[in-house]
C-alpha positions in Angstrom: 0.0 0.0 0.0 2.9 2.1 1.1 4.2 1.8 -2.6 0.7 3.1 -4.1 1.3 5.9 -2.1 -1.5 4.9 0.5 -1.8 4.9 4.0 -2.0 1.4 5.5 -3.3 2.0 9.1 -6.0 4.4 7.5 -6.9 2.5 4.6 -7.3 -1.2 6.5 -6.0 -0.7 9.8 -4.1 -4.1 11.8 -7.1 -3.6 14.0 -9.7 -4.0 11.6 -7.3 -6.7 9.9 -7.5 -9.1 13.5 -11.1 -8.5 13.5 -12.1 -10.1 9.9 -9.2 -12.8 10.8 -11.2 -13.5 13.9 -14.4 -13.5 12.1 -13.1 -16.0 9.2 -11.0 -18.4 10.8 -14.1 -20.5 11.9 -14.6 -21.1 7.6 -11.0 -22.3 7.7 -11.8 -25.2 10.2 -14.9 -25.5 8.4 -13.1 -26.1 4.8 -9.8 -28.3 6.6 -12.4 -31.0 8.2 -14.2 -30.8 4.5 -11.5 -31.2 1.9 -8.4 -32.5 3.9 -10.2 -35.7 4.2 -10.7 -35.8 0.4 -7.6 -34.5 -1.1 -5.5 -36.6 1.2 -7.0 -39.8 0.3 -5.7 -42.9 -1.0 -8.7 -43.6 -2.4 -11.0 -41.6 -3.9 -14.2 -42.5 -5.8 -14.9 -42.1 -9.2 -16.6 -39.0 -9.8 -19.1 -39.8 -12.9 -23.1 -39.5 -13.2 -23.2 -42.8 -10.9 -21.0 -40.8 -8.2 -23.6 -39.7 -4.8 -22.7 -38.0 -1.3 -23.0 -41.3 0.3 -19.8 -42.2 -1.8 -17.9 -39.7 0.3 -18.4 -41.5 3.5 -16.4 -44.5 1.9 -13.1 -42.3 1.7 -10.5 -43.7 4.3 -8.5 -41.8 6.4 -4.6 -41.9 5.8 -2.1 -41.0 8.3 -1.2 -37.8 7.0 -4.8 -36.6 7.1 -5.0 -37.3 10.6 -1.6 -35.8 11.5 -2.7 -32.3 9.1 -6.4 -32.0 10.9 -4.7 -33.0 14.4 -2.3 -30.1 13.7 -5.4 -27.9 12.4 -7.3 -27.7 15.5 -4.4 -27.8 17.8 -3.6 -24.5 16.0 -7.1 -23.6 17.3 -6.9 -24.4 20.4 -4.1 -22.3 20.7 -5.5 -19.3 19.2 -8.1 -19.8 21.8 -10.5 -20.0 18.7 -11.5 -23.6 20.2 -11.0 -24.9 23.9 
């Protein structure tokens, strides 16, 4: 901002920056416990006409998942987002 010749703490203040964080960091836990699970998988389902939600449930856990999510909501606990 400082480059465009703007001034950062009147233009989106650190303030008002911690407040939207705050706000939106519930859709981040929201999005890790949705797609972690799916884009870590081993095995994934064939996604054609046939393919339904209840295919989803069928997706297995890997260790890595576990170890990423794990790591995702201790980061939330710390932030005191989650106790």
């Amino acid at each position: 901002m400082k480059r465009l010749g703007l001034e950062p703490a009147k233009v989106y203040s650190r303030e008002t920056f911690q407040s939207e964080l705050k706000e939106k960091l519930v859709f981040g836990l929201v999005l890790a416990m949705l797609f972690l699970p799916i884009v870590l998988a081993n095995d994934t389902p064939e996604v054609n006409e046939e393919f339904t939600l209840s295919a989803m449930a069928e997706i297995k856990s890997t260790d890595l998942c576990i170890e990423r999510l794990n790591g995702v909501i201790n980061d939330y606990v710390k932030w005191g987002i989650l106790k």
